[in-house]
C-alpha positions as CSV (number, residue, x, y, z in Angstrom):
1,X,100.0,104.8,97.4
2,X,100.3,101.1,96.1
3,X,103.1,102.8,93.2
4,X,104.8,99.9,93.5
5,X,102.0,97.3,93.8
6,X,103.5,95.4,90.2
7,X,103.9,91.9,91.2
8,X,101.4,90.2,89.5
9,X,101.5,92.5,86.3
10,X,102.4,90.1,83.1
11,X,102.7,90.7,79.6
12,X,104.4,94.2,80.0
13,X,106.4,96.0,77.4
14,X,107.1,99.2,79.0
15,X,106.7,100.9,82.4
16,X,106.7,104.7,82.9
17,X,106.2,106.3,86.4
18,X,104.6,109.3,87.5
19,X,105.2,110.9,90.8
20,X,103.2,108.3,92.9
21,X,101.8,106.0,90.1
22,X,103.0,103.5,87.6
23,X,102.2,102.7,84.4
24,X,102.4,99.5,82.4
25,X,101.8,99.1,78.9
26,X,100.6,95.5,77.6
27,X,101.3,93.1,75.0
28,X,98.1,93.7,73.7
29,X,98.1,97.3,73.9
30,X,95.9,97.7,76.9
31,X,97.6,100.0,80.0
32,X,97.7,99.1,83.5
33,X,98.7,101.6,86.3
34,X,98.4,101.9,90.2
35,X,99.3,104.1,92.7
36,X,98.2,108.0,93.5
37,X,94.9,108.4,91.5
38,X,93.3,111.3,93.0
39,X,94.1,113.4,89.9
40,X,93.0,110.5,86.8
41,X,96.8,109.9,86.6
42,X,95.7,106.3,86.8
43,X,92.2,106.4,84.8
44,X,94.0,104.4,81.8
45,X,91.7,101.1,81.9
46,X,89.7,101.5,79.1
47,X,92.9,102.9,76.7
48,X,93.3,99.8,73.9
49,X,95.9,99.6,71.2
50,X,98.2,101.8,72.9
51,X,101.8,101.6,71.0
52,X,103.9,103.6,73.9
53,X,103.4,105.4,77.6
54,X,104.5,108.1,79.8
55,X,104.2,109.2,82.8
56,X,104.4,112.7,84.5
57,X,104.1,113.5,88.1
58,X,100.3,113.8,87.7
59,X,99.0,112.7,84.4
60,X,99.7,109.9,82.1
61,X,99.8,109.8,78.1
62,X,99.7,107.0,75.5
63,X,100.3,106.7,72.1
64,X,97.6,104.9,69.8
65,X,99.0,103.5,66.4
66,X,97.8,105.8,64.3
67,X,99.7,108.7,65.9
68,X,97.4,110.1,68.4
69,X,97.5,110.8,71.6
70,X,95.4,110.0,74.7
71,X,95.9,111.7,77.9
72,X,94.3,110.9,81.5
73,X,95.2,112.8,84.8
74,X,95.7,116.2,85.8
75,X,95.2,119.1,83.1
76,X,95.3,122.5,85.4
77,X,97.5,124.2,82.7
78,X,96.7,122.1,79.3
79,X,99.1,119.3,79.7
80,X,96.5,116.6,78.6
81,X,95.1,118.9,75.7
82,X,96.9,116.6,73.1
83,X,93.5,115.9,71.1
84,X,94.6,117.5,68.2
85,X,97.8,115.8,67.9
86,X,98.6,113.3,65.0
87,X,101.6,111.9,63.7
88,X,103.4,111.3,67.3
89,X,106.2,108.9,67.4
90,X,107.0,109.4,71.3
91,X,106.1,111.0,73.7
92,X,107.3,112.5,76.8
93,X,105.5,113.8,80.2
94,X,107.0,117.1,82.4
95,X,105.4,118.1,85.8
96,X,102.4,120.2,83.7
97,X,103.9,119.9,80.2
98,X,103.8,116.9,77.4
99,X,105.8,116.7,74.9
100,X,105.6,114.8,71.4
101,X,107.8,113.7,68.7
102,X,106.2,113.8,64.9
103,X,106.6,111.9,62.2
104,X,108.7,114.6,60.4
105,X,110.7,114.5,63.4
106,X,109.4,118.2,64.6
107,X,107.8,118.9,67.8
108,X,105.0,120.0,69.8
109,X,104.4,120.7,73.4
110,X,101.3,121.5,75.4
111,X,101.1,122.7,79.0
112,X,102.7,125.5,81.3
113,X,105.2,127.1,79.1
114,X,106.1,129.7,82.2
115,X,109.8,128.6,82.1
116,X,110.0,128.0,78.3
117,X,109.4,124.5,78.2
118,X,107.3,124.3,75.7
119,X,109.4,126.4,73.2
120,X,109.9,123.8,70.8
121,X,108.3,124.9,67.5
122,X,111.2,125.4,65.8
123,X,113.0,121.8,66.4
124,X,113.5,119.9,63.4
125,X,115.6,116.9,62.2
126,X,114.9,115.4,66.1
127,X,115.1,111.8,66.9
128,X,114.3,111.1,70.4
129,X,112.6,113.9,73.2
130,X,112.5,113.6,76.9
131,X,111.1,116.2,79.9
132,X,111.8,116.9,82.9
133,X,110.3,118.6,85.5
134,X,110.4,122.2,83.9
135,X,112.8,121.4,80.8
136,X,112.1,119.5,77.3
137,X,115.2,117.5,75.9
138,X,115.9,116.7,72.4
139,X,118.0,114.7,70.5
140,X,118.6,115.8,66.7
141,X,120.0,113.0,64.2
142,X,123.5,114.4,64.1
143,X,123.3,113.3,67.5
144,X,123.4,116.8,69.1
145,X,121.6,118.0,71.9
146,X,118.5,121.0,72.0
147,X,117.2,122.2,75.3
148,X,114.7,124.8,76.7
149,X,113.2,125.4,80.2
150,X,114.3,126.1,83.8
151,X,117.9,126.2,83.8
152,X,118.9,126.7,88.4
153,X,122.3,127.8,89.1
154,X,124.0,125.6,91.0
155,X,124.6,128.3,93.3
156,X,121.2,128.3,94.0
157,X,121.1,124.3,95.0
158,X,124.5,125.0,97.2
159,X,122.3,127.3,99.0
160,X,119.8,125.1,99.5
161,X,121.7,121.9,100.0
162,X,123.7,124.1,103.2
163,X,120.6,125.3,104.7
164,X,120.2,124.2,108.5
């Protein structure tokens, strides 16, 4: 899909890649981003004085500097409903969840919360958050670690991994 179509991209700061996109975010706080855009993942050309990116497997999210966040892409269960966000720090995109870091190091989540994912209204004292697929990462500033989500057995994956 052209994910990989980068080469004459200059004056990056950070890259982020979605499922079949990428994202670059600019010097000058504009983003950039190619690949798979059928969903919006990619509709990012008119964000400006974007601070930091991420990118899910269908929808991308940006910081602006005064601690909002934008959102572009695919929103089937609320993942790009961050409008009424402020005070983000980072941010962090799952398959159909975001996830951001405040100010007063707590955090919120928006998106399919089916697995738990999104169970993060308790967190304080975090530093750092990342998401995966169906899981939400933190890092607290003890430097422990907090996780909710999905949690597969490895049993399961054996399974998997010896089926003809």
């Amino acid at each position: 899909y052209g994910e990989c179509d980068v080469g004459n991209w200059t004056g990056i700061t950070q890259v982020a890649a979605g499922g079949e996109h990428t994202v670059g975010l600019k010097s000058d706080g504009t983003v950039v981003a190619v690949g798979q855009n059928n969903l919006g993942q990619c509709d990012t050309g008119s964000w400006t004085g974007i601070t930091q990116v991420a990118a899910g497997p269908w929808h991308t999210v940006g910081i602006k500097p005064d601690g909002t966040v934008v959102a572009a892409g695919f929103n089937f269960v609320g993942q790009c409903d961050t409008g009424g966000w402020s005070g983000i720090t980072q941010v962090a995109a799952g398959a159909y969840h975001t996830v951001g870091l405040r100010s007063d190091d707590t955090v919120v989540a928006v998106g399919d919360n089916g697995d738990g994912q999104c169970a993060v209204g308790n967190w304080t004292d975090i530093t750092q958050v990342a998401a995966g697929a169906y899981h939400t990462v933190g890092v607290k500033s003890d430097g422990t670690v907090v996780a909710v989500g999905l949690e597969v057995e490895l049993a399961k994956w054996d399974l998997i991994e010896a089926a003809p």
